[in-house]
C-alpha positions in Angstrom: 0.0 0.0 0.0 1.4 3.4 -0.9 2.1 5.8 1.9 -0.4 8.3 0.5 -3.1 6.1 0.9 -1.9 4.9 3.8 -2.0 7.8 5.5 -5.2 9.1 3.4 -2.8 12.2 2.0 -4.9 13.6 -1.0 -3.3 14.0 -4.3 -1.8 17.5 -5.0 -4.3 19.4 -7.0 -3.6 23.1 -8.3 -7.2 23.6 -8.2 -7.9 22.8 -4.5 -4.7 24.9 -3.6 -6.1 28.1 -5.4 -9.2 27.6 -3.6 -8.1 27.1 0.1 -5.6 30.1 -0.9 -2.4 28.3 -0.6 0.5 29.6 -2.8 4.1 28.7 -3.3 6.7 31.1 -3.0 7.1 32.2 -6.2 3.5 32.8 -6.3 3.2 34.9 -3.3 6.1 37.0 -4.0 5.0 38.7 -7.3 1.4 39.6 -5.5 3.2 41.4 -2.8 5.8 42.6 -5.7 8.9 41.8 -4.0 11.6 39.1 -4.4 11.0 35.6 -3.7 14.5 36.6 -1.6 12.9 39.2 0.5 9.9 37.1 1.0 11.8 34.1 2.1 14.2 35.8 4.3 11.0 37.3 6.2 9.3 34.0 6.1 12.6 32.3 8.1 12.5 35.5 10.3 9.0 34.4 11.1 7.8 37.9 10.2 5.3 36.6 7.8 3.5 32.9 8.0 4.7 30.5 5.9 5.1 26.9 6.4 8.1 24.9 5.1 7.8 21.4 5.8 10.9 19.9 4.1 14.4 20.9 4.1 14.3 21.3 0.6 11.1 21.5 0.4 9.1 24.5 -1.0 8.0 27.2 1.5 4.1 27.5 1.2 2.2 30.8 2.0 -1.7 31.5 2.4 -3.1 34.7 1.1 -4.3 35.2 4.4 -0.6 36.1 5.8 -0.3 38.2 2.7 -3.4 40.4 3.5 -1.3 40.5 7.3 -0.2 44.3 8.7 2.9 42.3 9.1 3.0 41.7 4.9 2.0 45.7 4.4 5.2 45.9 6.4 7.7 44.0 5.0 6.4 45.7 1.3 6.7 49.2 2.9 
C-alpha cells in the first residue's frame, strides 16, 4: 500500500490549492511585488507565515498572511 493512501494524504491538486488560498513562494512573492528573496528571508525570520515542511522543500504561504499588517510591512 502506498504511503499516501496509507496515510489518506490527498493527491496534489492546483485547483484545490487556489481555492483554500495556498501559494508557493514564487506565487506569493509577485502579488506582494517583492523578491522571492525578500519574501523568504521574512518567512525564516517568522515575520510573515509561511510553512516549510521539508528541508528542501518549498516554502508555502496562504493569502491570508499576505493580506497581514505584518505583509503591508515588509512591502513598505
Amino acid at each position: 500500500m502506498a504511503l499516501r493512501n496509507y496515510y489518506q494524504i490527498p493527491c496534489y491538486s492546483a485547483d484545490a490549492q487556489a481555492a483554500n488560498g495556498w501559494m508557493n513562494l514564487t506565487q506569493a512573492a509577485r502579488i506582494l511585488s517583492i523578491s522571492r528573496k525578500t519574501l523568504r528571508l521574512a518567512a525564516e525570520r517568522v515575520e510573515i507565515e509561511a510553512q516549510h515542511h521539508l528541508p528542501n522543500g518549498p516554502w508555502i504561504i496562504n493569502r491570508r498572511a499576505l493580506e497581514a499588517q505584518a505583509a503591508v510591512d515588509l512591502v513598505k
